[in-house]
C-alpha positions as CSV (number, residue, x, y, z in Angstrom):
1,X,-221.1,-0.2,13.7
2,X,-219.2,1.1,10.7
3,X,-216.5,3.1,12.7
4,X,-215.5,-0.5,13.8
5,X,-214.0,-0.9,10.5
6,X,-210.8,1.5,10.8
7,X,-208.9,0.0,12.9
8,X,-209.4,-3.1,12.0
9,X,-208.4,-1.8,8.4
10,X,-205.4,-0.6,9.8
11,X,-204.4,-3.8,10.9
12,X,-204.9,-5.4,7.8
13,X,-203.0,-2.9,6.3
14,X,-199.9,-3.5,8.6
15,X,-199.9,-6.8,7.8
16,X,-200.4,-6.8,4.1
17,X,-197.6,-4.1,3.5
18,X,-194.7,-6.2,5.2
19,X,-195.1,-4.7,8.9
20,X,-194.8,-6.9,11.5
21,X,-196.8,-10.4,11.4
22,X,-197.4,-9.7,15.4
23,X,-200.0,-6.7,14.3
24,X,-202.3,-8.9,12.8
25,X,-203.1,-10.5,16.7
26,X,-202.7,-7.1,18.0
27,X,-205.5,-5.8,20.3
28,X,-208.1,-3.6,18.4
29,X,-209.8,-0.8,19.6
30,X,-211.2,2.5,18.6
31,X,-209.7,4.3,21.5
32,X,-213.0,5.1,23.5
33,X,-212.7,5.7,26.9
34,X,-216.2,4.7,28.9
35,X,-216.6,6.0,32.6
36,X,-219.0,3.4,34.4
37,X,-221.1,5.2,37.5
38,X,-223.2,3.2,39.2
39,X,-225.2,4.0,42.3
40,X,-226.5,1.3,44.6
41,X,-229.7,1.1,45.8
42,X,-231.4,4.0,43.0
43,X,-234.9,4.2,42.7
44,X,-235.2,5.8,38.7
45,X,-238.6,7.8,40.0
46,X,-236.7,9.7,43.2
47,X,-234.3,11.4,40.1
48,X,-235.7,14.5,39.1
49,X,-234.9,13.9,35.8
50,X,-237.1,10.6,35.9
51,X,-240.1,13.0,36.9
52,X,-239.7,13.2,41.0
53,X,-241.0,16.4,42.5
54,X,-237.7,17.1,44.4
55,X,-234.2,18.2,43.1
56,X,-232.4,15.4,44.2
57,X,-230.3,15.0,41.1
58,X,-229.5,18.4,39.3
59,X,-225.8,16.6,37.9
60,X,-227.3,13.4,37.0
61,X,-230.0,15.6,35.2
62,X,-227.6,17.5,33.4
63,X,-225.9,14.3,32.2
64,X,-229.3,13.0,31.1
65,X,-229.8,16.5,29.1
66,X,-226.7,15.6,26.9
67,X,-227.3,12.3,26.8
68,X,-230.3,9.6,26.1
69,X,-232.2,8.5,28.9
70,X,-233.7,4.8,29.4
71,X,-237.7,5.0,30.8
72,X,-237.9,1.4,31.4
73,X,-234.8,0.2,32.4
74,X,-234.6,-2.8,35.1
75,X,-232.1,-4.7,37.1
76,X,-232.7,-8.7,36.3
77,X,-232.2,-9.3,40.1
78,X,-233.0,-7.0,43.2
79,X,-229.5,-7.6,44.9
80,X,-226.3,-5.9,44.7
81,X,-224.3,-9.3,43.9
82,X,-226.8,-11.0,41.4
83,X,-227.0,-7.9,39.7
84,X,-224.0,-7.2,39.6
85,X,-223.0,-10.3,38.0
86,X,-225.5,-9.8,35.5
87,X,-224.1,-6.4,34.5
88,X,-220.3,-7.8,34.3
89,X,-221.2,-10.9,32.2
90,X,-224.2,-9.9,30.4
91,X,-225.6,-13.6,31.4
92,X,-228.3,-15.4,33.6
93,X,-227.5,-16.6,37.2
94,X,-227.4,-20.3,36.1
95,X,-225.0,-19.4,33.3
96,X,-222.8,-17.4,35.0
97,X,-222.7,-19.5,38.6
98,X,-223.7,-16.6,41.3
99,X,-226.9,-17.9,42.7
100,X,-228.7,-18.1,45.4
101,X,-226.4,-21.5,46.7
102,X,-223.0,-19.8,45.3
103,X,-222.4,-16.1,46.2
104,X,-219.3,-15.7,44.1
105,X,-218.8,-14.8,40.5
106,X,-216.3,-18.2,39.0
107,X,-213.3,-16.7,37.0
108,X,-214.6,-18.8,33.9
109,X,-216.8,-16.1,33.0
110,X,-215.4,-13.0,30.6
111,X,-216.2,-10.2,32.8
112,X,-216.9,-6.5,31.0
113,X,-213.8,-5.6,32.2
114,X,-211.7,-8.5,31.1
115,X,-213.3,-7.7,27.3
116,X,-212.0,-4.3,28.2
117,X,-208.4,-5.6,29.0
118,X,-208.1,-7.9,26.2
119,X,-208.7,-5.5,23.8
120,X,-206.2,-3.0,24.9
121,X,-207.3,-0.9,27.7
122,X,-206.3,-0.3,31.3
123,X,-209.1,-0.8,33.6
124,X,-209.5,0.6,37.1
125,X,-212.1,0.6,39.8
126,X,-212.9,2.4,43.3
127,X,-215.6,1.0,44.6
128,X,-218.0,0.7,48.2
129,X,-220.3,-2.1,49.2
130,X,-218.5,-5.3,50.9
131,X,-220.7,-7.7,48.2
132,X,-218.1,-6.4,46.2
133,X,-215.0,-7.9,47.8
134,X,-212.5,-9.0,45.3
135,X,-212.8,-12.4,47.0
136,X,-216.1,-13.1,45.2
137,X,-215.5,-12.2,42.2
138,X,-215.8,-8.7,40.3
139,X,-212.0,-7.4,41.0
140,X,-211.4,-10.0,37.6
141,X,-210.4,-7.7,34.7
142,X,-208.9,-5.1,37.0
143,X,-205.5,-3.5,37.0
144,X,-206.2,-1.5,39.8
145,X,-209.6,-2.5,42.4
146,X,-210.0,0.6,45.1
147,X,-212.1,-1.3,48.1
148,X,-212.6,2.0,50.3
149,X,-214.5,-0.2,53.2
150,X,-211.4,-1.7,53.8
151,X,-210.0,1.7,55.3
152,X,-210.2,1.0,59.1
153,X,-212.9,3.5,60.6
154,X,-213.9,5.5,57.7
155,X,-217.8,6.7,57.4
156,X,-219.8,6.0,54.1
157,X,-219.3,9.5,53.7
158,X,-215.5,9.2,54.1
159,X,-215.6,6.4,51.7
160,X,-217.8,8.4,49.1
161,X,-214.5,11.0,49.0
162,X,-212.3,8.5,48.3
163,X,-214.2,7.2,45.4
164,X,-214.5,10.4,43.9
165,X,-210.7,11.6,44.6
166,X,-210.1,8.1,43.0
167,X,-211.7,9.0,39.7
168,X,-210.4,12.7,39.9
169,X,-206.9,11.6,40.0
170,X,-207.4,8.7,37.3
171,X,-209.0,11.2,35.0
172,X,-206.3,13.5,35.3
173,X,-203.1,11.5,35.0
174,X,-201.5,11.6,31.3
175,X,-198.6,8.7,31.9
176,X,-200.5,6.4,29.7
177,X,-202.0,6.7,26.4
178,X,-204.2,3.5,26.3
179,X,-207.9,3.9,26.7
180,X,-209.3,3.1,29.9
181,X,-212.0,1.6,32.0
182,X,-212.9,3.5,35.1
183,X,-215.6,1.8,37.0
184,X,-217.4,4.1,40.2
185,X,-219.4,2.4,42.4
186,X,-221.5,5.0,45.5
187,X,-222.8,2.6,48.0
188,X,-225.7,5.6,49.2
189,X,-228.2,5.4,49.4
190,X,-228.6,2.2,50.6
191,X,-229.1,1.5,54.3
192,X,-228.6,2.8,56.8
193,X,-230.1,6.4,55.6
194,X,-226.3,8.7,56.6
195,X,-226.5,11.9,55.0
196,X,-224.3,14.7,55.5
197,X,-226.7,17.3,57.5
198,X,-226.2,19.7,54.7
199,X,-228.1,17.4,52.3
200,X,-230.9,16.4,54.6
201,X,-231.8,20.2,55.2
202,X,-232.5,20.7,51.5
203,X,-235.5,18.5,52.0
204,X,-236.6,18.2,55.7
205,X,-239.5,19.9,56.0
206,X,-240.0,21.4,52.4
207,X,-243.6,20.3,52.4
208,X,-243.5,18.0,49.2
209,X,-243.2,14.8,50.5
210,X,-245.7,14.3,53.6
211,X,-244.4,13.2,56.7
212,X,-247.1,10.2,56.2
213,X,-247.9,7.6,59.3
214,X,-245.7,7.0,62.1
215,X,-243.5,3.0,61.8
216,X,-243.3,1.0,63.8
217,X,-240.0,-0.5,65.0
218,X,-239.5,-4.0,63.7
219,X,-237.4,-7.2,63.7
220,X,-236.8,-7.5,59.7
221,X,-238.5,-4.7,56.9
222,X,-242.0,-5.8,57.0
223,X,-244.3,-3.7,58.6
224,X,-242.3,-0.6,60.1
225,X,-238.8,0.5,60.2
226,X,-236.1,-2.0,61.0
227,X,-234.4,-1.7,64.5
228,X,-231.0,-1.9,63.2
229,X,-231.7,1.0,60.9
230,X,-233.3,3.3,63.3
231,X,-232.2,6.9,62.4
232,X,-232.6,9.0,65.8
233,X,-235.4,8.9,68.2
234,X,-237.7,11.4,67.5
235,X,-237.1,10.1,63.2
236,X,-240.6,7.7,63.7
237,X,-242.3,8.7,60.1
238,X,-242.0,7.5,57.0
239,X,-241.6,10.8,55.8
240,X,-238.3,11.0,58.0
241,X,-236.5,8.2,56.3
242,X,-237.8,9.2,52.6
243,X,-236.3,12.5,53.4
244,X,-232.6,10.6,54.4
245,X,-233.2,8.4,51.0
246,X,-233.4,11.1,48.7
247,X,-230.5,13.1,50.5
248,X,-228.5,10.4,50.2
249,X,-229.5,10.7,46.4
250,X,-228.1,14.4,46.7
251,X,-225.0,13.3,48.0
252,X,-224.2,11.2,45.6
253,X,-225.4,13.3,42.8
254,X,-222.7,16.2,44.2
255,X,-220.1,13.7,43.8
256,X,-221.0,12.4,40.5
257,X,-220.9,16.2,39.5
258,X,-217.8,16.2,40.2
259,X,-216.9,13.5,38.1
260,X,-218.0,14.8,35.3
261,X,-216.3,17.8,35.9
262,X,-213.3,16.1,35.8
263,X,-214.3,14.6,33.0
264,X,-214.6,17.9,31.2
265,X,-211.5,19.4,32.1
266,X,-209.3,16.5,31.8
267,X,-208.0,15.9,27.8
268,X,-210.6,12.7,27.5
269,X,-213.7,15.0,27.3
270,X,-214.7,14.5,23.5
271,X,-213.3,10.9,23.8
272,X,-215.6,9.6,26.6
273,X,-218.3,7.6,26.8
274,X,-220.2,8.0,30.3
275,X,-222.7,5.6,31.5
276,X,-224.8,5.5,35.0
277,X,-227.2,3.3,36.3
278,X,-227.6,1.3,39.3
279,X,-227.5,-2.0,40.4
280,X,-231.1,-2.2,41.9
281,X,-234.2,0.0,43.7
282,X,-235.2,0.0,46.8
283,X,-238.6,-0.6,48.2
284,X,-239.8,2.8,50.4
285,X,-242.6,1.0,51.8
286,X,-244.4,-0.2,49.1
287,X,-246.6,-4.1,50.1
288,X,-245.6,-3.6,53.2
289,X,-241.7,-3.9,52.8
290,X,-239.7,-0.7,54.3
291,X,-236.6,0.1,53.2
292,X,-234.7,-2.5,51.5
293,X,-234.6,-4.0,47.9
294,X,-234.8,-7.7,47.0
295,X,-237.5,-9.7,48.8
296,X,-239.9,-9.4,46.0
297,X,-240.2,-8.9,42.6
298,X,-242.1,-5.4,42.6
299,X,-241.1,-2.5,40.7
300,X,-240.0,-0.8,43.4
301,X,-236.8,-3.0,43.6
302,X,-236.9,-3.5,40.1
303,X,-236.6,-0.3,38.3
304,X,-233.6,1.7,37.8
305,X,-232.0,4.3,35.8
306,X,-230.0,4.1,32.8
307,X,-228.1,7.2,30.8
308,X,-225.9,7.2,28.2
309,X,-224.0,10.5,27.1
310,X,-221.0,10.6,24.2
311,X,-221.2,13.8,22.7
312,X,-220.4,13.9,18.9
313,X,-221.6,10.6,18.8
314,X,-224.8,9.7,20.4
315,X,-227.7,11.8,20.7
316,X,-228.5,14.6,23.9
317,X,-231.8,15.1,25.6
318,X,-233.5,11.6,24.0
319,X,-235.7,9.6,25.7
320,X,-236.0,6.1,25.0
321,X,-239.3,4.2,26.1
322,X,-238.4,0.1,25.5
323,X,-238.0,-1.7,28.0
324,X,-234.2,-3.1,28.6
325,X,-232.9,-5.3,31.1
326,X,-229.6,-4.8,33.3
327,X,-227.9,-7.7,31.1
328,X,-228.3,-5.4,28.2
329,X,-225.2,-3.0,29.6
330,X,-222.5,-4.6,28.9
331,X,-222.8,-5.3,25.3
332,X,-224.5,-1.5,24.6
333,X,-221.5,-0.1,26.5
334,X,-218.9,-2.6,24.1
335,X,-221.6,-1.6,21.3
336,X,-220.6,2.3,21.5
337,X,-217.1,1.8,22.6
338,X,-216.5,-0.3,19.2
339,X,-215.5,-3.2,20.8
340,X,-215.7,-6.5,20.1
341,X,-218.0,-8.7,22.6
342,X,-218.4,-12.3,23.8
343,X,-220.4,-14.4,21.5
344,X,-223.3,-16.1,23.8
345,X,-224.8,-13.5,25.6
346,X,-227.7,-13.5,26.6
347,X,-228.0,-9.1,26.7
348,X,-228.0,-7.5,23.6
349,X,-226.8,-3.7,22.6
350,X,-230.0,-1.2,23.6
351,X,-228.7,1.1,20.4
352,X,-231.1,-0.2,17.9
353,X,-233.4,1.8,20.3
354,X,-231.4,4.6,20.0
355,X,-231.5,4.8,16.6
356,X,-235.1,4.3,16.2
357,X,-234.7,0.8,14.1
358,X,-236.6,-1.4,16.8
359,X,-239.4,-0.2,19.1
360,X,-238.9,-3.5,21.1
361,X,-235.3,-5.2,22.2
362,X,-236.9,-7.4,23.8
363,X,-240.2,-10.0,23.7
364,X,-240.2,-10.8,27.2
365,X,-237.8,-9.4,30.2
366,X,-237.0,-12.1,33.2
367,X,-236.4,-11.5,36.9
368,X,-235.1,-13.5,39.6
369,X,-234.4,-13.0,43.4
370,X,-232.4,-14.3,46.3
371,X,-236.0,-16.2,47.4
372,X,-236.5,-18.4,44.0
373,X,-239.1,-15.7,42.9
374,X,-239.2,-15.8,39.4
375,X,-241.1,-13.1,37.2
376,X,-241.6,-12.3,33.2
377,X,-243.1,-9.2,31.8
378,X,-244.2,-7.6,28.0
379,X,-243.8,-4.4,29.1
380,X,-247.2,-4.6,30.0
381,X,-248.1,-7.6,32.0
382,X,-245.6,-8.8,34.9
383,X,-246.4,-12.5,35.7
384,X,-244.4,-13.8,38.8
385,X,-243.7,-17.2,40.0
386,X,-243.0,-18.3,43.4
387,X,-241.4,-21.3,44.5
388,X,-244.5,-23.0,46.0
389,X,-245.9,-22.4,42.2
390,X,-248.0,-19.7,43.7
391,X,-248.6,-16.9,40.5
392,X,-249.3,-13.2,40.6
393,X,-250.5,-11.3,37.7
394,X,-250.4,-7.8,37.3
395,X,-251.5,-5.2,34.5
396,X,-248.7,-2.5,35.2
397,X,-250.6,-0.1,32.9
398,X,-254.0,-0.2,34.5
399,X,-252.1,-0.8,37.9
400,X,-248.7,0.6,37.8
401,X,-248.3,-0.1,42.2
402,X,-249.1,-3.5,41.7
403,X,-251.9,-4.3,44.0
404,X,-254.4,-5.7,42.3
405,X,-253.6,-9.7,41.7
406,X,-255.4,-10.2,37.9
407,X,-254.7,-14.1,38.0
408,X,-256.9,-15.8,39.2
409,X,-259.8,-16.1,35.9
410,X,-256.5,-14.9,33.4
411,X,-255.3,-18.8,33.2
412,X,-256.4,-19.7,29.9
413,X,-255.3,-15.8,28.8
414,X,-252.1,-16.0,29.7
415,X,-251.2,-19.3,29.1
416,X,-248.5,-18.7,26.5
417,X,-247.3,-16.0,28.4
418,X,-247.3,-18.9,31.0
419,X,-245.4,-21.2,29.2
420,X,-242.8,-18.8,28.4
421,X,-241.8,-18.3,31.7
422,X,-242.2,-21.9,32.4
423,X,-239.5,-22.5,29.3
424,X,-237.2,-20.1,31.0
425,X,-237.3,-21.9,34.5
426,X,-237.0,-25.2,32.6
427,X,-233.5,-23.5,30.7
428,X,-232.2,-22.5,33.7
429,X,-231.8,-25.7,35.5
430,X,-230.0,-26.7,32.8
431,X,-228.1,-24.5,32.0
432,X,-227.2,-24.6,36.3
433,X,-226.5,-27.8,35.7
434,X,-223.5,-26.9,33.1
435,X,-222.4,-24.3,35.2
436,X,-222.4,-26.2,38.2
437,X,-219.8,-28.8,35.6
438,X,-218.1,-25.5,34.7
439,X,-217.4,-25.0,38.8
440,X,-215.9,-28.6,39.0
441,X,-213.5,-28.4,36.0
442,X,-212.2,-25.5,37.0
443,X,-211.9,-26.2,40.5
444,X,-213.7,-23.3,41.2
445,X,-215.0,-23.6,44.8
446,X,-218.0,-21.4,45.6
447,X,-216.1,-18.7,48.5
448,X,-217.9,-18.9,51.6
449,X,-218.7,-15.4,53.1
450,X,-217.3,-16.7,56.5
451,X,-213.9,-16.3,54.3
452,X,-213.9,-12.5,53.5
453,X,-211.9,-10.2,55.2
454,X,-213.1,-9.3,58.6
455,X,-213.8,-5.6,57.6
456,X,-215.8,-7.2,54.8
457,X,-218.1,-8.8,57.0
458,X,-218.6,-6.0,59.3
459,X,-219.1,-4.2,56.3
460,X,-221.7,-6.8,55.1
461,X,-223.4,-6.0,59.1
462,X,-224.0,-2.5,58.7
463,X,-226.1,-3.1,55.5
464,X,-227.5,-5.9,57.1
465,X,-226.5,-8.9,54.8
466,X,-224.9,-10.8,57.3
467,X,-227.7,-12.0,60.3
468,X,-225.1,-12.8,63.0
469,X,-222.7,-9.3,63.3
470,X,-220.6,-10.7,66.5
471,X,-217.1,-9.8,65.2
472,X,-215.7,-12.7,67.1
473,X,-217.8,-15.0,65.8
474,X,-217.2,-13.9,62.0
């Protein structure tokens, strides 16, 4: 982007006028502050402003209405760390090292906020979801990393406060003039459903979502409810937990309100980029799988939101229909922010979108999963691979739940749509394989989630990572 150019100029111009040799190597920035919300566990279609029949999200609507708002935007895998990861390096599992064998994110990786520091800023974060201890990973970059499930005995709700007093008292201090980095991560609305009762009475009962069949109570989330995440007895419906799903929505929403409150009164409000998106869907029941995000490679898990919103400098009220992948954030968000970014990644900025130059970012958009599921899509078609080389094809216009299997007679259709995920696969064994190198050179040990802190791990329990939740055993 042009504005890029100024500062840059400027440092020339210190240099080239006798200033100081030290301002060539200076870092450069444009002084644009970016506020980073993300929401675990959002489904895009429960958002109002993504066409859902309730008011679950009148702030996040608001934001969307003053900003541009992504229709087909998808996490590249269904789980908070993989996606995670994916959002902070703008890479592939294999290239950046969290995969399914290694849950931790090496520190040979250039995070988002490490691009961020080394350009000038001071980056903060207050955050709530144990997959995001700063053991594994995502604290690198950070000045200052809030873990709010570390506060003995505090509720979700307790910890969704903290978060928000967190970024309230960030956004208001003035002792530093840098440009900053605040990173907010809401843990709700993943499991278990915990709304405040205020929240679940806007919906309970309100006639637009059907109470639907009773579940049954299960071992795992196939088939009925899971046992651990039984609300109260009497709560057997689906209806009953989709009405705790999207209040958890509306708590979360009245929080990120009041971010952006904040953000208005505090002297950053013309100087602020916001983005908020989420790490990953979750599946309400769809195939089968009740409430929880990651086993397959459905929609459902898939799709999330994505908003943008700097006004002055990018459009209000847009929507944008190309599809873009979660790897895709970080350089947009350096894009707008007019900061240099990594070569090699494998995302690229979603503003040519924006500004109507491209229809299409991408040719093909990949998926993976913590079960060796691998998937491609056009847009259209969504062909996925599973580790017995078992495929599914589905035509997500004609079919946009998914059900109906179009493989079987579509080989010698598809084949170079085939072969294109079969190139992929082939790249990312070896591009493991230099990672893996990467992991020995640097003496980066994979961290072993039997090492996290013990509040970690019961953490890791409640949202049912972690199998075997005997304290004494972890």
């Amino acid at each position: 982007m042009t504005k890029r150019l100024a500062p840059l100029l400027l440092v020339a111009a210190l240099a080239c006028d006798g200033g100081p040799q030290s301002a060539s190597l200076a870092p450069v920035n444009a002084g644009i502050n970016v506020v980073f919300i993300t929401i675990d566990t959002l489904r895009a279609d429960h958002l109002s402003n993504y066409g859902y029949p309730r008011a679950t999200s009148p702030n996040i609507d608001a934001l969307a209405a003053r900003g541009i708002a992504f229709d087909l935007a998808f996490t590249y895998w269904p789980k908070t760390r993989g996606s995670f990861a994916a959002l902070f390096t703008g890479l592939y599992a294999s290239q950046h090292g969290l995969t399914v064998r290694d849950r931790d994110l090496p520190d040979f990786n250039e995070t988002l906020a490490e691009t961020f520091q080394a350009s000038g800023y001071r980056t903060a974060a207050a955050l709530d979801n144990g997959n995001l201890d700063a053991a594994l990973g995502y604290a690198q970059g950070f000045d200052v990393y809030e873990q709010t499930w570390l506060d003995e005995g505090s509720s979700e709700l307790e910890r969704t406060e903290t978060i928000t007093r967190f970024g309230e008292t960030y956004l208001g201090s003035t002792d530093d003039d840098r440009p900053f980095f605040l990173w907010l991560h809401y843990v709700n609305p993943h499991t278990p459903y915990e709304p405040s009762d205020e929240a679940l009475a806007q919906f309970r009962g309100d006639g637009i979502i059907p109470r639907g069949p009773e579940l049954e109570r299960v071992t795992g989330y196939h088939g009925g409810v899971n046992k651990k995440h039984v609300a109260i007895d009497g709560e057997d419906y689906w209806g009953d937990y989709v009405d705790r799903y999207d209040a958890e929505i509306l708590v979360a929403d009245e929080h990120v309100g009041r971010v952006l409150r904040a953000i208005e009164a505090s002297e950053h409000a013309s100087t602020t980029l916001i983005v908020l998106t989420s790490d990953h869907g979750e599946s309400l029941g769809e195939h089968g799988y009740f409430f929880d995000h990651g086993f397959d490679l459905f929609n459902p898990s898939l799709r999330i939101p994505l908003i943008l919103a700097f006004p002055g400098m990018l459009p209000s009220g847009e929507r944008v229909s190309g599809a873009v992948s979660s790897l895709d954030v970080y350089p947009t968000i350096l894009d707008i922010a007019q900061v240099s970014f990594p070569s090699g990644l494998e995302g690229k900025s979603a503003l040519p979108l924006v500004r109507g130059t491209t229809a299409r970012l991408h040719d093909h958009v990949f998926f993976q999963n913590d079960h060796h599921q691998m998937a491609i899509t056009n847009g259209r078609l969504k062909l996925v691979r599973h580790p017995e080389d078992r495929f599914e094809l589905y035509d997500m216009y004609r079919d946009p739940t998914e059900e109906d299997n179009r493989y079987e007679g579509s080989e010698s259709t598809i084949a170079p749509f085939k072969a294109e995920l079969s190139s992929f696969r082939t790249r990312t064994v070896a591009w493991q394989q230099a990672t893996s190198a990467r992991r020995e050179e640097h003496g980066s040990k994979p961290v072993e989630d039997a090492e996290l802190p013990r509040q970690t791990l019961e953490e890791l329990c409640k949202l049912g990572y972690v199998v075997d939740c005997d304290p004494e055993k972890n």
